[in-house]
Jmol script that loads the backbone (N, CA, C; Angstrom):
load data "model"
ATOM      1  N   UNK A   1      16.912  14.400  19.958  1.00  0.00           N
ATOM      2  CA  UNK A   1      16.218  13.399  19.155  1.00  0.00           C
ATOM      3  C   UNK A   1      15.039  12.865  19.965  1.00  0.00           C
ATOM      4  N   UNK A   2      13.554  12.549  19.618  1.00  0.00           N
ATOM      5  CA  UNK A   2      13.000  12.276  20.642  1.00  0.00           C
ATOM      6  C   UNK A   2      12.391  10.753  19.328  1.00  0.00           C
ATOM      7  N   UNK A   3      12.261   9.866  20.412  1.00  0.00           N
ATOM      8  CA  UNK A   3      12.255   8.625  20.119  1.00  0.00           C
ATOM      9  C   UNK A   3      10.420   8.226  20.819  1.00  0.00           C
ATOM     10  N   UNK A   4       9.880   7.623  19.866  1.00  0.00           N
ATOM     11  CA  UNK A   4       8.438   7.528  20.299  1.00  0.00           C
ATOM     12  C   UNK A   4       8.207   5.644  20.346  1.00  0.00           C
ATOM     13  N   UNK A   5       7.116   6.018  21.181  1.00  0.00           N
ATOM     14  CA  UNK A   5       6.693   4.582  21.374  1.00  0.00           C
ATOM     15  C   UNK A   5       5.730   4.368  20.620  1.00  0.00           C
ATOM     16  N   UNK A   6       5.187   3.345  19.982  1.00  0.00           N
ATOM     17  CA  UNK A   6       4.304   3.090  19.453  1.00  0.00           C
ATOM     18  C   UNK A   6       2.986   2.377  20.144  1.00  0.00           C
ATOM     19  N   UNK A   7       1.735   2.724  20.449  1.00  0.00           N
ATOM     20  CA  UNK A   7       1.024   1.895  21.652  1.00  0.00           C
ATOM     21  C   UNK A   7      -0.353   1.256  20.524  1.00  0.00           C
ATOM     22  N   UNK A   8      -0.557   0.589  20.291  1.00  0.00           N
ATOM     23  CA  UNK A   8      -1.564  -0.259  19.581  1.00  0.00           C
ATOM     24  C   UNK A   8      -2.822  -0.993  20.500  1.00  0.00           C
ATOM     25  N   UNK A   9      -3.565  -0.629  20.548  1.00  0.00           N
ATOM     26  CA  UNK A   9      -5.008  -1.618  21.368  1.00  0.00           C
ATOM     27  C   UNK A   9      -6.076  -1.696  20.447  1.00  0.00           C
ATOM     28  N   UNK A  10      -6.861  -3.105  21.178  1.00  0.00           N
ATOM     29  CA  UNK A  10      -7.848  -3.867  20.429  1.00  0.00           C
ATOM     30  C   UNK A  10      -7.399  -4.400  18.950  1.00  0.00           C
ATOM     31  N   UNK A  11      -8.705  -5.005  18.518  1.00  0.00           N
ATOM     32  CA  UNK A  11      -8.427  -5.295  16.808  1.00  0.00           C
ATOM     33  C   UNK A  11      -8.056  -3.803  15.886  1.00  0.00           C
ATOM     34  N   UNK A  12      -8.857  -2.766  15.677  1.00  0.00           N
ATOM     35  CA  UNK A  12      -8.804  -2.023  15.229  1.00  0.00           C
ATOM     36  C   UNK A  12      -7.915  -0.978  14.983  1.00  0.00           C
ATOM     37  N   UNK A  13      -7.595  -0.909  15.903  1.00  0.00           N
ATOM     38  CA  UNK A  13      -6.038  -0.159  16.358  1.00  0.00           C
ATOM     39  C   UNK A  13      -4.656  -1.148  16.104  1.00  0.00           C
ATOM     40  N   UNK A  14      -4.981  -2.635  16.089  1.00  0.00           N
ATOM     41  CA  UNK A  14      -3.945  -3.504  15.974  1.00  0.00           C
ATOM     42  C   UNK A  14      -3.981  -3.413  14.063  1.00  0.00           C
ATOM     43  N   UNK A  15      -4.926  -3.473  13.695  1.00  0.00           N
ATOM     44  CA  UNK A  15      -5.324  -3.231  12.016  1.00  0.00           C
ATOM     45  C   UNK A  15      -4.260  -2.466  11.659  1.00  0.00           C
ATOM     46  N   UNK A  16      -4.857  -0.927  11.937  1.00  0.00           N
ATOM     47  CA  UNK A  16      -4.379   0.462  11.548  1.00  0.00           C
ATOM     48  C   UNK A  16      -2.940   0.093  12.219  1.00  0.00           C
ATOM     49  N   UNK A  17      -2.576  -0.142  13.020  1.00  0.00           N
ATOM     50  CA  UNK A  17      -1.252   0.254  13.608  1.00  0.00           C
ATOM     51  C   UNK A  17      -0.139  -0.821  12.288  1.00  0.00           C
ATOM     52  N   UNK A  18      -0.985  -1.693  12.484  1.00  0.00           N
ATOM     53  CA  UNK A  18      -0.154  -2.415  11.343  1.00  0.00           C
ATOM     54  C   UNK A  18       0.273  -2.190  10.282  1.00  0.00           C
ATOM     55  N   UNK A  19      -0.479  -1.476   9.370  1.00  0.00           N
ATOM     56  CA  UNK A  19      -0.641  -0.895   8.442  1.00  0.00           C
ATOM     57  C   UNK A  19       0.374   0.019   8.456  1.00  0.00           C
ATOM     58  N   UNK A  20       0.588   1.077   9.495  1.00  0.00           N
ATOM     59  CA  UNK A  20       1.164   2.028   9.692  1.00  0.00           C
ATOM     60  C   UNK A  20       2.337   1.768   9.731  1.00  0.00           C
ATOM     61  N   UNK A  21       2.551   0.438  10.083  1.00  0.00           N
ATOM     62  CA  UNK A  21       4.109  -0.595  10.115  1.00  0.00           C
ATOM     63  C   UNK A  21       4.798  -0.300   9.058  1.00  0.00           C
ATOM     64  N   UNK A  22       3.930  -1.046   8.326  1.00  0.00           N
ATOM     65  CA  UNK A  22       3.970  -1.370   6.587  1.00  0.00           C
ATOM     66  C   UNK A  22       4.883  -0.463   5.894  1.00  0.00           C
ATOM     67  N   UNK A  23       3.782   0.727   6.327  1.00  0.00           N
ATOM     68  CA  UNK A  23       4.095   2.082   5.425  1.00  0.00           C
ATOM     69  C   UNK A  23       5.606   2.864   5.525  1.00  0.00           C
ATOM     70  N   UNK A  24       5.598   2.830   7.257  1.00  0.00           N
ATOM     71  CA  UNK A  24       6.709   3.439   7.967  1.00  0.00           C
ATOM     72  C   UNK A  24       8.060   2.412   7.049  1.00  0.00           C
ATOM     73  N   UNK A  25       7.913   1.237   7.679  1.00  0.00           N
ATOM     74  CA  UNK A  25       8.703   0.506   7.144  1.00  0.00           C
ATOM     75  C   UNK A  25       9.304   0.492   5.444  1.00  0.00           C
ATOM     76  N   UNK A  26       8.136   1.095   4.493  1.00  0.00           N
ATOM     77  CA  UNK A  26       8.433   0.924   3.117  1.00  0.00           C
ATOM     78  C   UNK A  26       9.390   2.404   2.823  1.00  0.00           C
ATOM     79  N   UNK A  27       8.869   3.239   3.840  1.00  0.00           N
ATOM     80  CA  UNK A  27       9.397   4.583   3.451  1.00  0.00           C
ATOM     81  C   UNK A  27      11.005   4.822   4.024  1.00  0.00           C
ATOM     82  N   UNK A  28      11.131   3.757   5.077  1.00  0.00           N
ATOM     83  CA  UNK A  28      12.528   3.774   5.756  1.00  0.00           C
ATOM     84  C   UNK A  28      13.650   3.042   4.621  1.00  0.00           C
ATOM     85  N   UNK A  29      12.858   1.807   3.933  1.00  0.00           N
ATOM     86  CA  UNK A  29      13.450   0.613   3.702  1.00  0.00           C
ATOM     87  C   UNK A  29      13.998  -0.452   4.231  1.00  0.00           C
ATOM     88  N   UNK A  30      12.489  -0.281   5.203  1.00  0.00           N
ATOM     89  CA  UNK A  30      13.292  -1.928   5.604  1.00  0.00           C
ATOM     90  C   UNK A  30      12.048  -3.201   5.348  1.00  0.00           C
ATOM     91  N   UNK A  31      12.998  -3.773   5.337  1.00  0.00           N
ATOM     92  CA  UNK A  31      12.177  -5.039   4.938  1.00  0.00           C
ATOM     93  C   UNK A  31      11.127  -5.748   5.809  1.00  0.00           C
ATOM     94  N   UNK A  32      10.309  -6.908   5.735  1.00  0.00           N
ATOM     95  CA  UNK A  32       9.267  -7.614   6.850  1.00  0.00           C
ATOM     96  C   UNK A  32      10.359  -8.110   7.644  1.00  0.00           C
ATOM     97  N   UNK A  33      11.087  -8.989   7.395  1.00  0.00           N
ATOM     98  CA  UNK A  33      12.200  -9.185   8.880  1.00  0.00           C
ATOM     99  C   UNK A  33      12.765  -8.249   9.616  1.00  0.00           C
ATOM    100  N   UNK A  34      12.809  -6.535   8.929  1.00  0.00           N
ATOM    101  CA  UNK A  34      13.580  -5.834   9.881  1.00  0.00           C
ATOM    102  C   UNK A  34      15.001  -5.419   9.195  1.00  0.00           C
ATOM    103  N   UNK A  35      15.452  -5.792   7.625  1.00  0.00           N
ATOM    104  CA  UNK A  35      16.503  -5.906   7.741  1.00  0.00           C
ATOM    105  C   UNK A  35      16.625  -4.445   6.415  1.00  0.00           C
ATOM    106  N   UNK A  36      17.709  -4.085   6.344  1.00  0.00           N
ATOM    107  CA  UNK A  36      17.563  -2.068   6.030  1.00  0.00           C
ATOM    108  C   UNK A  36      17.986  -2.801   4.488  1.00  0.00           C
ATOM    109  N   UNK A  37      16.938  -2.555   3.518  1.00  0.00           N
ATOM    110  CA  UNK A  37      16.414  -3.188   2.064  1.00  0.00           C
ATOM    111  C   UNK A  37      16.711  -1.582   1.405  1.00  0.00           C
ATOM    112  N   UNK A  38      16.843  -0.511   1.808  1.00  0.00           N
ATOM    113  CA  UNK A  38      16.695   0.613   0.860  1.00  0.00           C
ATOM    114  C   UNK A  38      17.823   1.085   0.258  1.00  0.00           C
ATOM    115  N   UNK A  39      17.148   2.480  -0.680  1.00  0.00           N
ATOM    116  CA  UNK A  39      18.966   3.023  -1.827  1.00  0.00           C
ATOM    117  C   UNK A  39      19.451   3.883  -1.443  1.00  0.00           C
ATOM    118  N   UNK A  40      18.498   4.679  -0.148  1.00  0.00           N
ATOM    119  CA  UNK A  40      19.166   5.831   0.143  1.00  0.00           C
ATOM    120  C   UNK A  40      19.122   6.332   1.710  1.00  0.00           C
ATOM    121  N   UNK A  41      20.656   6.876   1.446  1.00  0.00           N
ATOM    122  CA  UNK A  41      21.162   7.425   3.072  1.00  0.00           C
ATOM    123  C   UNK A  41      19.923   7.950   3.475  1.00  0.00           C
ATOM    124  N   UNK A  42      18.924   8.968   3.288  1.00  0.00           N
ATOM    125  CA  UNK A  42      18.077   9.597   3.463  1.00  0.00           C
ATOM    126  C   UNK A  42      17.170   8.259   3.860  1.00  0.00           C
ATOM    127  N   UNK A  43      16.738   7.684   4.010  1.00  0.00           N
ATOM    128  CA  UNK A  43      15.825   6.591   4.473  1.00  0.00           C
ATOM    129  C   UNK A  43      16.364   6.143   6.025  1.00  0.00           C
ATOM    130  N   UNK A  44      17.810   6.320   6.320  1.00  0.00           N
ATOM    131  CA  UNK A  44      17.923   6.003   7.432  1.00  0.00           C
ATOM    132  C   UNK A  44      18.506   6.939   8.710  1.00  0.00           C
ATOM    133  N   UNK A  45      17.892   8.449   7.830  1.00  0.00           N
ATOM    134  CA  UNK A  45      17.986   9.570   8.794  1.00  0.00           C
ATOM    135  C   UNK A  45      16.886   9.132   9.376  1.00  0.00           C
ATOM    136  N   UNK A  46      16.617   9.653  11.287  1.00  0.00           N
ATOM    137  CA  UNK A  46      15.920   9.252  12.139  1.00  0.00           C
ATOM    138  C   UNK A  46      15.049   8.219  11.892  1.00  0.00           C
ATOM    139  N   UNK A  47      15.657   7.254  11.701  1.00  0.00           N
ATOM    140  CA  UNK A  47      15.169   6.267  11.576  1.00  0.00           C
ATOM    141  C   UNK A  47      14.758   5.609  13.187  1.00  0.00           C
ATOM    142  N   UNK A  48      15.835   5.933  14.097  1.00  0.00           N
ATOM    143  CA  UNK A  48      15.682   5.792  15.415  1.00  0.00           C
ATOM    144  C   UNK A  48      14.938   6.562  16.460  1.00  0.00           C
ATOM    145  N   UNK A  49      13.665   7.199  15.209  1.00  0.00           N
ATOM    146  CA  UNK A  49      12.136   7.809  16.203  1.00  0.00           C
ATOM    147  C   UNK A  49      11.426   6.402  16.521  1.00  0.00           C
ATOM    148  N   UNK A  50      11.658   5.789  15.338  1.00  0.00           N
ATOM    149  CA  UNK A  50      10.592   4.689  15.482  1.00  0.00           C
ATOM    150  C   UNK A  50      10.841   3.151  15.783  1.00  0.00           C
ATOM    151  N   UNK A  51      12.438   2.718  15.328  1.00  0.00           N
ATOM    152  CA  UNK A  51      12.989   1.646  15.753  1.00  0.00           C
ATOM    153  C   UNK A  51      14.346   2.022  16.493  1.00  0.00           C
ATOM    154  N   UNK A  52      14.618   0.492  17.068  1.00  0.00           N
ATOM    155  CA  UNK A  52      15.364   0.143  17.650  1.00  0.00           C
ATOM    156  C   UNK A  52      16.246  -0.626  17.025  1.00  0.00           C
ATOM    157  N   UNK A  53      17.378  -0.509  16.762  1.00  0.00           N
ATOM    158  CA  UNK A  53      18.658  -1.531  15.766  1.00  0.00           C
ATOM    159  C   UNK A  53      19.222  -2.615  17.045  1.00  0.00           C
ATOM    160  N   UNK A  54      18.892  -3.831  16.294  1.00  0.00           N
ATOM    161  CA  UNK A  54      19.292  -4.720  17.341  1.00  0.00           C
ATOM    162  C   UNK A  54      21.280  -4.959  17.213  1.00  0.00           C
ATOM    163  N   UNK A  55      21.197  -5.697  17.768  1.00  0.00           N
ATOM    164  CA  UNK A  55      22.898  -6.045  17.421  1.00  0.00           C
ATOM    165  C   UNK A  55      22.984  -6.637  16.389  1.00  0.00           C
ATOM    166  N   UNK A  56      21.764  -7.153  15.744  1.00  0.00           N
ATOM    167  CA  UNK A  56      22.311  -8.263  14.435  1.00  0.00           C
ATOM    168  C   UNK A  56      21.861  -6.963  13.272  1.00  0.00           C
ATOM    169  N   UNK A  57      22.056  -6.072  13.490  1.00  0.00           N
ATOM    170  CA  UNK A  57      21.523  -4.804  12.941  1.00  0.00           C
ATOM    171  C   UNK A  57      20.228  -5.366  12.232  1.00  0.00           C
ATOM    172  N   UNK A  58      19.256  -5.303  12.872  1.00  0.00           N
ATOM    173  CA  UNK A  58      17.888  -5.445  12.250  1.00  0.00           C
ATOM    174  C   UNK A  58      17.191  -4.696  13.090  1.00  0.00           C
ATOM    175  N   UNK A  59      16.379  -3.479  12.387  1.00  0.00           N
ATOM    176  CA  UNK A  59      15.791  -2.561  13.092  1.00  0.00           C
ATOM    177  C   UNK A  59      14.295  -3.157  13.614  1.00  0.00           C
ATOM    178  N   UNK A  60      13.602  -3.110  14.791  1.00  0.00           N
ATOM    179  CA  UNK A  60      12.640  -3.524  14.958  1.00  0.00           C
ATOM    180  C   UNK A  60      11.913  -2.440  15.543  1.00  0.00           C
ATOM    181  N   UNK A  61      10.498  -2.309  15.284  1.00  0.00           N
ATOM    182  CA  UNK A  61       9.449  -1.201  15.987  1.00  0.00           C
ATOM    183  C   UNK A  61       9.499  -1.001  16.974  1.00  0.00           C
ATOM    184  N   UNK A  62       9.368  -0.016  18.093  1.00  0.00           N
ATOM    185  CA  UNK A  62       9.197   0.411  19.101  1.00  0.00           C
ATOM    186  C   UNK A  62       8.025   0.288  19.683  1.00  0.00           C
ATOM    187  N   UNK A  63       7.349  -0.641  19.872  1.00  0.00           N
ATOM    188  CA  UNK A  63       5.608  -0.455  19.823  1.00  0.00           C
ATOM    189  C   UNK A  63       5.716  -1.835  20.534  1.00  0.00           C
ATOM    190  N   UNK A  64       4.120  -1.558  21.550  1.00  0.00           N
ATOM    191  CA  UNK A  64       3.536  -2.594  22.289  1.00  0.00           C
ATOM    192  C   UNK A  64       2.086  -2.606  21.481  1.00  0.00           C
ATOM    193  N   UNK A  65       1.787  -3.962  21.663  1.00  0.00           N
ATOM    194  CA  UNK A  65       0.322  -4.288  21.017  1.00  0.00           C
ATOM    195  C   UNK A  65      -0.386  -5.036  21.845  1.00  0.00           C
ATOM    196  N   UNK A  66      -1.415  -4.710  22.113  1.00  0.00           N
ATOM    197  CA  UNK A  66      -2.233  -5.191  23.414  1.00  0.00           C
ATOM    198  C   UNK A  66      -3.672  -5.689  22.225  1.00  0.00           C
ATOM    199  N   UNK A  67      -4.401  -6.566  23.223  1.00  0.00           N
ATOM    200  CA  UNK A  67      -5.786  -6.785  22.642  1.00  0.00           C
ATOM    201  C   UNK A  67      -6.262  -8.093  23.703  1.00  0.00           C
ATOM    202  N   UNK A  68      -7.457  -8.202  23.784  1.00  0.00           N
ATOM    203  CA  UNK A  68      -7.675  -8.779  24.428  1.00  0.00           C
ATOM    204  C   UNK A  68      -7.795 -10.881  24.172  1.00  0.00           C
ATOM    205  N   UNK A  69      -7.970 -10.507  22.957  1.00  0.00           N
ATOM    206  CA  UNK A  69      -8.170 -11.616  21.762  1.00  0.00           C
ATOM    207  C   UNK A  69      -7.062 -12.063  21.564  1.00  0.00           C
ATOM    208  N   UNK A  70      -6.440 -13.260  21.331  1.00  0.00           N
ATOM    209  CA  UNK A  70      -5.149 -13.518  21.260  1.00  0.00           C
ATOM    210  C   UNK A  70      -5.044 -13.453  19.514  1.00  0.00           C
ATOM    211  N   UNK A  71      -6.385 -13.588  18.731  1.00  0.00           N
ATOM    212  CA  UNK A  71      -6.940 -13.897  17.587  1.00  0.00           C
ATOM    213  C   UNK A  71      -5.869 -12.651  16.387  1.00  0.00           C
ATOM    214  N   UNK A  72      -6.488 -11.381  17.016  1.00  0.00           N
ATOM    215  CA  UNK A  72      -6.060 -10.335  16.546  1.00  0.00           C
ATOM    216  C   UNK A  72      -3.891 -10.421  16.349  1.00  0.00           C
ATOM    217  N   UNK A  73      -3.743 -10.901  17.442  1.00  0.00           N
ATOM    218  CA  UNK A  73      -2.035 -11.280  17.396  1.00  0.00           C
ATOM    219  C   UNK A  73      -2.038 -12.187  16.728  1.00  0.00           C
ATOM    220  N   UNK A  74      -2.429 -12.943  16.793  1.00  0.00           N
ATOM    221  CA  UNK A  74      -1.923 -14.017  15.468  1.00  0.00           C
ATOM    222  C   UNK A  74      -2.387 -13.534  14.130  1.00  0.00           C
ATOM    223  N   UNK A  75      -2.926 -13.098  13.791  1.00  0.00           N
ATOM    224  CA  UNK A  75      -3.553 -12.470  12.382  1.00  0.00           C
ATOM    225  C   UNK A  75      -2.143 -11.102  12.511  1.00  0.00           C
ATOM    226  N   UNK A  76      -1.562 -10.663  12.847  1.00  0.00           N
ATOM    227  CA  UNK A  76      -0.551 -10.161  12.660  1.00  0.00           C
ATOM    228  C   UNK A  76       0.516 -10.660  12.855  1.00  0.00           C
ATOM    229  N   UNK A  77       1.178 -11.415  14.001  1.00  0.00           N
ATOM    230  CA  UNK A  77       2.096 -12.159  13.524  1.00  0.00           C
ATOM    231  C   UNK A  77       2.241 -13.285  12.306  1.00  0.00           C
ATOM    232  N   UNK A  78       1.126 -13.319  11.584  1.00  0.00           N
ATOM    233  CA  UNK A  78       1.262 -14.284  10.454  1.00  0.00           C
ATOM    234  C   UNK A  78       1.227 -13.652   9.119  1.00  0.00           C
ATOM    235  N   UNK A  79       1.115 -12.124   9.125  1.00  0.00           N
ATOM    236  CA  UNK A  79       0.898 -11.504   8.634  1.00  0.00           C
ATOM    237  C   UNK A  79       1.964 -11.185   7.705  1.00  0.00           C
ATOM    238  N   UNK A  80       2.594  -9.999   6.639  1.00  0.00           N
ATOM    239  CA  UNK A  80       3.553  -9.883   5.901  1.00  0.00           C
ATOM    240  C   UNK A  80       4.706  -9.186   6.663  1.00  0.00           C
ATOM    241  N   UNK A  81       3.788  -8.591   7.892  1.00  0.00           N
ATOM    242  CA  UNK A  81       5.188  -7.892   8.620  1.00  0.00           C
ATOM    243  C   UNK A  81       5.356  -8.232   9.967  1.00  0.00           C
ATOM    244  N   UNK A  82       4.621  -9.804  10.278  1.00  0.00           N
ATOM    245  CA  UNK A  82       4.218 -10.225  11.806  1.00  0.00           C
ATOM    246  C   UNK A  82       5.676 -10.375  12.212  1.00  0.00           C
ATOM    247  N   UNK A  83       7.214 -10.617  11.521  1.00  0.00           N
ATOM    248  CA  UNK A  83       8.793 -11.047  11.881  1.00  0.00           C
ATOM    249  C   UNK A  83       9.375  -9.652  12.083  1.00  0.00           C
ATOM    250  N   UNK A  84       8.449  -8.618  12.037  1.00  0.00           N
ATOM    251  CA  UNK A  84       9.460  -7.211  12.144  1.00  0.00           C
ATOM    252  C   UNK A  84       9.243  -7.076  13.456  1.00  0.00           C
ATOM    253  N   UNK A  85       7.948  -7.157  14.554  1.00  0.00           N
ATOM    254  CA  UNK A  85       7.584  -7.228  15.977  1.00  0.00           C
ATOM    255  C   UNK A  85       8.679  -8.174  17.236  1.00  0.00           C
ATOM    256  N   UNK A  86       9.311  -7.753  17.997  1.00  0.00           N
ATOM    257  CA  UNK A  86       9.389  -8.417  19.437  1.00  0.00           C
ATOM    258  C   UNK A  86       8.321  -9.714  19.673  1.00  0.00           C
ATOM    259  N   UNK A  87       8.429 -10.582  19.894  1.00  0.00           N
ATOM    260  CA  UNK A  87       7.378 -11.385  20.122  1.00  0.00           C
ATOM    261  C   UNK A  87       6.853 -10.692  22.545  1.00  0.00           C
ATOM    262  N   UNK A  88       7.674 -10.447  22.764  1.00  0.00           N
ATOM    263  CA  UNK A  88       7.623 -10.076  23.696  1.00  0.00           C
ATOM    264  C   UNK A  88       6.505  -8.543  23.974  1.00  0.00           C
ATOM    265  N   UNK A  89       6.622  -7.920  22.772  1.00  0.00           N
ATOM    266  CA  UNK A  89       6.254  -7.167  22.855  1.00  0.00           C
ATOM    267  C   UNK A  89       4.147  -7.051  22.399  1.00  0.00           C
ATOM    268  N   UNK A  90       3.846  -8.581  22.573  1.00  0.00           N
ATOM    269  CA  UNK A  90       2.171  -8.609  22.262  1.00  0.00           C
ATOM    270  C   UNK A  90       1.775  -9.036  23.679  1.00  0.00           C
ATOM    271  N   UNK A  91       0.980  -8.237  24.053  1.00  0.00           N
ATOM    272  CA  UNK A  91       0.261  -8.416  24.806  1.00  0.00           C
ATOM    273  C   UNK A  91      -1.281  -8.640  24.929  1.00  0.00           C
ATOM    274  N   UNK A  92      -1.795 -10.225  25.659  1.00  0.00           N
ATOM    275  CA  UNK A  92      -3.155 -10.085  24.710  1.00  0.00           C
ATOM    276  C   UNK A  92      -3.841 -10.837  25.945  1.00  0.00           C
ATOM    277  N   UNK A  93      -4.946 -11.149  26.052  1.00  0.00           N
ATOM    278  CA  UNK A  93      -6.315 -12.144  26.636  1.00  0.00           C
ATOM    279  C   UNK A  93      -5.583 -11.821  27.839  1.00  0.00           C
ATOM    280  N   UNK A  94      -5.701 -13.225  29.021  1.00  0.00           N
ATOM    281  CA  UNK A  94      -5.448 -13.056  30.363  1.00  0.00           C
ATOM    282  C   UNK A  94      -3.825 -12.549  30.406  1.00  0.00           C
ATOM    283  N   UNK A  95      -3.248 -11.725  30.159  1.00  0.00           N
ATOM    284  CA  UNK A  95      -2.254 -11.412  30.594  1.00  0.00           C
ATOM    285  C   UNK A  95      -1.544 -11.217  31.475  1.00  0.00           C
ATOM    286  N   UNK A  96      -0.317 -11.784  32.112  1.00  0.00           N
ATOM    287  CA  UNK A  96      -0.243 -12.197  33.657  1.00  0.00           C
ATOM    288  C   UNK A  96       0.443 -10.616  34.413  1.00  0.00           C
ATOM    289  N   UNK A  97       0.730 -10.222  35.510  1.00  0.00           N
ATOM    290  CA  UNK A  97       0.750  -9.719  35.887  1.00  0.00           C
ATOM    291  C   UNK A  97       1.936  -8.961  35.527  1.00  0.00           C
ATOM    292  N   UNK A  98       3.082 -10.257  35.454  1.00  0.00           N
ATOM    293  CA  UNK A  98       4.322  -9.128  35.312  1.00  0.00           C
ATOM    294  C   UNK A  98       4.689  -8.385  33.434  1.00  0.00           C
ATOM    295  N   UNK A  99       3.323  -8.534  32.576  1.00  0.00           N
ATOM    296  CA  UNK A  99       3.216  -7.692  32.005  1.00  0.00           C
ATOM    297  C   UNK A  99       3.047  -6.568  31.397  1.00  0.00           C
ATOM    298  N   UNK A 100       2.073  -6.187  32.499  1.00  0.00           N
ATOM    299  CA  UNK A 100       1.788  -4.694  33.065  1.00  0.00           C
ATOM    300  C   UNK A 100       2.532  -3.667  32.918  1.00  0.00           C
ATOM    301  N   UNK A 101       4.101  -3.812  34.061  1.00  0.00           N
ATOM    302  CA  UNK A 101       4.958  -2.795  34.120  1.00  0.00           C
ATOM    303  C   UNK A 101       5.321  -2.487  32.774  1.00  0.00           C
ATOM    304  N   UNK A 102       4.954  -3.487  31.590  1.00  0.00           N
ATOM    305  CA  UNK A 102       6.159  -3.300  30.343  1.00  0.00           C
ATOM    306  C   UNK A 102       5.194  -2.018  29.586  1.00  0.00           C
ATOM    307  N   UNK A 103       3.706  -2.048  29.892  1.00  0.00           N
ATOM    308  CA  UNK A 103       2.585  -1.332  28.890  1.00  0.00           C
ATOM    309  C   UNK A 103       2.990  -0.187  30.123  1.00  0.00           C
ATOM    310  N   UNK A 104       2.808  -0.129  31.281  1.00  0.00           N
ATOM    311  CA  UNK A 104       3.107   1.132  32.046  1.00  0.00           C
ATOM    312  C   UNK A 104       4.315   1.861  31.509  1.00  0.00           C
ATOM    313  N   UNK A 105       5.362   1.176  31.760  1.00  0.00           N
ATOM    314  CA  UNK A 105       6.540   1.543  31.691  1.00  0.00           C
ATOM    315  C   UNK A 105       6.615   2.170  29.852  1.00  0.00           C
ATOM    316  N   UNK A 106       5.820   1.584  28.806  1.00  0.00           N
ATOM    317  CA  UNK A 106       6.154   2.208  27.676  1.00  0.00           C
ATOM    318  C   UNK A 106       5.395   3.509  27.846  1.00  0.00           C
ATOM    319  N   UNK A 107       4.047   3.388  28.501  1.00  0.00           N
ATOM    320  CA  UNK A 107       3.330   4.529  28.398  1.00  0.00           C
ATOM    321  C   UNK A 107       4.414   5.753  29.173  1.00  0.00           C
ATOM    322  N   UNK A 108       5.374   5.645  30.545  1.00  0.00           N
ATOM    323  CA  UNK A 108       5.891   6.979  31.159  1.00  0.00           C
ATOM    324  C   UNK A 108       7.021   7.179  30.142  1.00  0.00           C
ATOM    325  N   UNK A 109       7.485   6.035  29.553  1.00  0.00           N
ATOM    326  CA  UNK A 109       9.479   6.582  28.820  1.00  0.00           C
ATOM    327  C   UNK A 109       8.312   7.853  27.579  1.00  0.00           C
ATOM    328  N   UNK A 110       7.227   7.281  27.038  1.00  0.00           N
ATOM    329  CA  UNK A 110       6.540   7.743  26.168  1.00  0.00           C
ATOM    330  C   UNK A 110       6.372   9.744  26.328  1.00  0.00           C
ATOM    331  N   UNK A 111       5.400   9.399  27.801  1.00  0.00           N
ATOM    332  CA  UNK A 111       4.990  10.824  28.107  1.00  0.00           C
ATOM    333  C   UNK A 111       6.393  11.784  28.823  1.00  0.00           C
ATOM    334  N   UNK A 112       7.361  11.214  29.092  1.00  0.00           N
ATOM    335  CA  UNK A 112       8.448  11.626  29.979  1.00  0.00           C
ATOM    336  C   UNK A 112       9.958  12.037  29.386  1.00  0.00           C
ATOM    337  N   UNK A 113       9.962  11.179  28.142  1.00  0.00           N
ATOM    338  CA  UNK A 113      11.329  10.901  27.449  1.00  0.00           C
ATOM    339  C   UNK A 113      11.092  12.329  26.288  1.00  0.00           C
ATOM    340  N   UNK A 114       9.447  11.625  25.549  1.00  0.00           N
ATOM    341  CA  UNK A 114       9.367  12.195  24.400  1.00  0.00           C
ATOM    342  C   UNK A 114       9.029  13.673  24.543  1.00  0.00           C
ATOM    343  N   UNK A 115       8.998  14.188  25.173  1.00  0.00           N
ATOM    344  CA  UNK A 115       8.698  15.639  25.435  1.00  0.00           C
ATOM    345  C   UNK A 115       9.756  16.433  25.862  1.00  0.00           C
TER     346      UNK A 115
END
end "model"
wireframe off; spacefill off
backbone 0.3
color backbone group
């Protein structure tokens, strides 16, 4: 099974990636909180390329979102699917140091795991 990360930068890429949320999300069935809304078994075959099932079983994206603008994160977390994201997982403006390893670290599980 190979399980992908999702990597999102700037506004534009934070746009599209969102979008791509949306879509992924409508075709799985799950809802803007994360929570599995669909009619069929078939919606939640590999479902675990792209999320992660928490313990409260609510699947959440696999994806880091970077930008430099904090602007662009809030225009998605306020957004229709801003409660399906990690809040941990935005990364934006001066970002402190020990955030780094988390965008490194998605980029090697990415190039290392998924192949």
């Amino acid at each position: 099974m190979r399980e992908i990360v999702h990597i999102q930068a700037g506004q534009c890429g934070n746009q599209i990636g969102t979008k791509f949320w949306e879509v992924i999300s409508d075709e799985h069935g799950i809802d803007p909180t994360g929570g599995y809304a669909g009619d069929s078994a078939l919606q939640l075959e590999r479902i675990n390329v792209y999320y992660n099932e928490s313990s409260s079983q609510k699947y959440v994206p696999r994806a880091v979102l970077v930008d430099l603008e904090p602007g662009t994160m809030d225009s998605v977390r306020s957004g229709p699917f801003g409660q399906l994201f990690r809040p941990d997982n935005f990364i934006f403006g001066n970002c402190s140091l020990s955030q780094i390893p988390l965008l490194v670290g998605a980029i090697v599980l990415y190039k290392f795991h998924g192949h």
